[in-house]
C-alpha positions, 0 to 999 in steps of 0.5 A: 380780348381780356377775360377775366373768365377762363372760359376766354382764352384766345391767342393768335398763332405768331412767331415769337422771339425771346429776346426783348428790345427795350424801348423808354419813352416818357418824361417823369416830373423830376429825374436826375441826370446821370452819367454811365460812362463805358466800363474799361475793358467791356468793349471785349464782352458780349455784355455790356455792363455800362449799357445794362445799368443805364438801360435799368435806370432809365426805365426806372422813371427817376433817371434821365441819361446823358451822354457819356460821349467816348469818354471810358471811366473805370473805378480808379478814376479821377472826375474832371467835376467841373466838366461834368458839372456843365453837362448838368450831370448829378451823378456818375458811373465808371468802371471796369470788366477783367476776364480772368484766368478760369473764365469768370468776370471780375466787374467793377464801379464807383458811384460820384456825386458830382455836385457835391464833387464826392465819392460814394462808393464801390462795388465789386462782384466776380462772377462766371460769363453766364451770370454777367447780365444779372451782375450788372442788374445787381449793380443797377440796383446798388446804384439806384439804392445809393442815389434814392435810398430804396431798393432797385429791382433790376436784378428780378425776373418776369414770367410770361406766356406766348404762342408761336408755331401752335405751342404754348411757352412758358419763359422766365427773363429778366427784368428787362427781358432779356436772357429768356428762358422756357420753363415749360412748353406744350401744345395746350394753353398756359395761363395764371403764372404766380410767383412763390414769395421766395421766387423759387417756384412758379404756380400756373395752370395748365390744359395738358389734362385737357381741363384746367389743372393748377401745378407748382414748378421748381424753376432750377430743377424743372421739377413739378406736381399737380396741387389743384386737379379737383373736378371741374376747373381749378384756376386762377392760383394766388401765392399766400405769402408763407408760401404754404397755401394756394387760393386758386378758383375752383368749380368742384362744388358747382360754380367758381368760388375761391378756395385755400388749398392747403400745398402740404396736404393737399385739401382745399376750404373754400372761402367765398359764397356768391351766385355769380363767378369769383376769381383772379385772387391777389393777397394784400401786402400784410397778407391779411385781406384778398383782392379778387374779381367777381360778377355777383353784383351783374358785372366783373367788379374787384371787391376785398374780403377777410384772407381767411374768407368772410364779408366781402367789400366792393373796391371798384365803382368806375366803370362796368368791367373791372378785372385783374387786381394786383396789390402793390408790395409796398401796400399803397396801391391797387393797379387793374384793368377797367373797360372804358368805351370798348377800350382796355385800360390800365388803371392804379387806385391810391388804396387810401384815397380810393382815387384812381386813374388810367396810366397808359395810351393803350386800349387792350392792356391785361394782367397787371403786375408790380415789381417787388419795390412797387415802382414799376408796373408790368402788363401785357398789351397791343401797341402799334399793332404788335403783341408787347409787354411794357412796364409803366412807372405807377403815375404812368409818366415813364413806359419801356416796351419790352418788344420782341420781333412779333408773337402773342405774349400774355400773362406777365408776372414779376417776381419778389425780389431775390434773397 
C-alpha cells in the first residue's frame, strides 16, 4: 500500500538480491538504429563494456539496437558502410579492452555516423578494475551526448530501500542497478533517502532511536550525524539546492508542517501553516518554489508554495489522492502518484499546460524520481508479482525493470549527475 504519511510503512520480509537484471520493454515513436559491436579484447574481462553501453542506450527510449552478429570492431577500424547501411544501422560503435602491466583498463571507441559514412570521435579512459562498469557508463553518456546533443546520465546512481531476513538496507547502485552497495543496514526501518546536489551525501530517515530521526551520510566515508531529532517526528528531507538546508516534516510544534532546518546551525523555520498534514517536500528546478503533499483541503493533493514559505497553490485536480511529487530537473515536468480506482499510478504533468497522464500499466507504483537529464523516471512497484524498480521514459512509451531475485525494494532516488 503507498503512503504519503509516515505513519504507513509496511514492508513484506523477502530475500533480496542486489544485483539487478535489466529488463527493455516498449517502442518509442522514433528511435535510432544503432550498432554496438564487441570491444576487442573484452571477451577476457568479467565486464563487458560493449554489453553495458548498449544496455544504457537501450533504456534510454531513443536508441533501438541491432545485431552486431560475431563481428568485433575496435576504434581503428575501418566500416564496411555499405553493409551497415543494409542492416538499416544510423550509427555504430567498436572498440577496444587492454589489461595493462599494473592491472588497470585501458578502454576505448569510436562513434560512426553511417549514413553519412563519417567518423565522429574517440574516447578513451584508463581506469582500475573496480571502476570498469562505471567507465563504460561514462562512455554511454558520451555516445548518447554525440548523437543527441544532450547529456547522458548513465554514469549516475540510485539509492534505494529493502527488507530482507528482518533488516533494513540501504543500497546506493548504479544506474542500471547493477554494482550495489549497503550504505547502511539496520533492523529499524529506513525510508526518504534524498540525494545532497553534489551527490556526495545522502539525507534519510531513520527509526534506530525508536522515533523518526533525519540523518546526513557521506557516502565515501560512512560518516553520518543526526540534523533533525526535534521531538515528535522529523520526516520527509528535501535537499535546497545550495546543499546548505533541509526542508524535512517536522510535528515538534504539534501537527506535521514543513520546516527549513538550517545543517550548519542546526534550527529549523517553519514555513507552512495548515490544520491538515503537510509533507514529502520536493524543490523546483530554479529553486525558488516547493512542491509538497498535503490534506488541508480533506484529501492528499500536491500543491506549491513560495521556498521561503508563503501562500500555498494547489497543483493536483484529478483525482482524490495525489502523492509523491517530483520536479524534473530540467523544470518541465511534475511526475506523482495518483490513485485511481484503488490502483496506484504514476503519472507526468506538463507544468506549462497543466496536462497529465498516467505513463505506466502498474497499479502500486511509489516515489517517483527523475535522473539528472530529466529523460527517464525511477519508481518502485509490483510487476508480475514481484517487488521491482523500473525506470520509464517521461511519455512512458520505453520501461526497464530493474528486477533482482525477489525481495521488497522501496524508496528509489536518483542522484544529480556526477561533476
Amino acid at each position: 500500500m503507498l503512503r504519503y504519511a509516515i505513519a504507513c510503512l509496511i514492508f513484506l520480509a523477502q530475500p533480496v538480491l542486489a544485483q539487478f537484471r535489466v529488463e527493455v520493454t516498449g517502442v518509442g515513436m522514433t528511435q535510432m538504429p544503432i550498432v554496438v559491436a564487441p570491444f576487442r579484447g573484452e571477451a577476457t574481462s568479467v565486464q563487458k563494456p560493449a554489453a553495458i553501453v548498449q544496455a544504457d542506450l537501450e533504456r534510454s527510449g531513443v536508441f533501438k539496437a541491432l545485431d552486431a552478429g560475431a563481428t568485433a570492431l575496435d576504434e581503428l577500424s575501418r566500416p564496411d558502410w555499405s553493409a551497415w547501411r543494409q542492416r538499416n544501422a544510423d550509427a555504430l560503435v567498436g572498440g577496444s579492452l587492454t589489461r595493462l602491466a599494473d592491472g588497470r583498463y585501458d578502454l576505448r571507441a569510436r562513434l560512426w555516423d553511417v549514413v553519412k559514412g563519417s567518423d565522429k570521435g574517440e574516447w578513451r579512459e584508463t581506469v582500475p578494475s573496480g571502476e570498469l562498469r562505471q567507465a563504460s557508463h561514462r562512455l554511454a553518456d558520451w555516445v548518447y551526448l554525440q548523437l543527441t546533443g544532450q547529456p547522458g546520465a548513465f554514469a549516475t546512481r540510485i539509492a534505494y530501500v529493502t527488507k530482507a531476513s528482518g533488516r533494513y538496507n540501504l543500497w546506493v547502485a548504479d544506474s542500471d542497478g547493477e554494482g550495489a552497495q549497503s550504505a547502511l543496514s539496520s533492523t529499524e526501518p529506513i525510508i526518504s533517502p534524498s540525494w545532497s546536489p553534489n551527490g556526495a551525501q545522502l539525507a534519510y530517515v531513520s527509526f534506530e532511536s525508536r522515533k523518526p530521526v533525519v540523518y546526513v551520510h557521506e557516502i565515501a566515508t560512512g560518516r553520518r550525524r543526526a540534523v533533525a531529532n526535534f521531538r515528535g517526528s522529523n520526516s520527509a528531507p528535501a535537499w535546497s539546492p545550495d546543499g546548505k538546508s533541509l526542508v524535512a516534516t517536522l510535528s515538534r510544534d504539534g501537527g506535521s508542517q514543513l520546516f527549513r532546518i538550517d545543517l550548519a546551525s542546526g534550527e529549523a523555520r517553519r514555513l507552512s501553516t495548515s490544520a491538515g498534514i503537510d509533507t514529502e517536500p520536493a524543490f523546483s528546478a530554479d529553486g525558488t518554489a516547493l512542491y509538497f503533499v498535503s490534506d488541508r483541503g480533506g484529501s492528499p493533493q500536491i500543491y506549491r508554495m513560495p521556498a521561503q514559505g508563503g501562500p500555498a497553490e494547489r497543483v493536483t485536480f484529478g483525482g482524490s489522492y495525489n502523492i509523491s511529487p517530483a520536479p524534473s530537473p530540467d523544470g518541465r515536468w511534475l511526475a506523482y502518484v495518483s490513485r485511481i480506482g484503488g490502483q496506484f499510478k504514476l503519472h507526468v504533468m506538463d507544468l506549462q499546460s497543466g496536462q497529465n497522464m498516467p505513463i505506466s500499466d502498474t497499479g502500486a507504483d511509489e516515489r517517483p524520481s527523475f535522473a539528472p537529464n530529466s529523460r527517464l523516471i525511477v519508481y518502485a512497484t509490483v510487476a508480475q508479482g514481484r517487488e521491482a524498480l523500473m525506470t520509464s521514459t517521461v511519455d512512458g512509451r520505453i520501461k526497464a525493470r530493474l528486477a533482482g531475485q525477489g525481495g521488497d525494494i522501496r524508496e528509489p532516488a536518483w542522484s544529480p549527475a556526477r561533476p
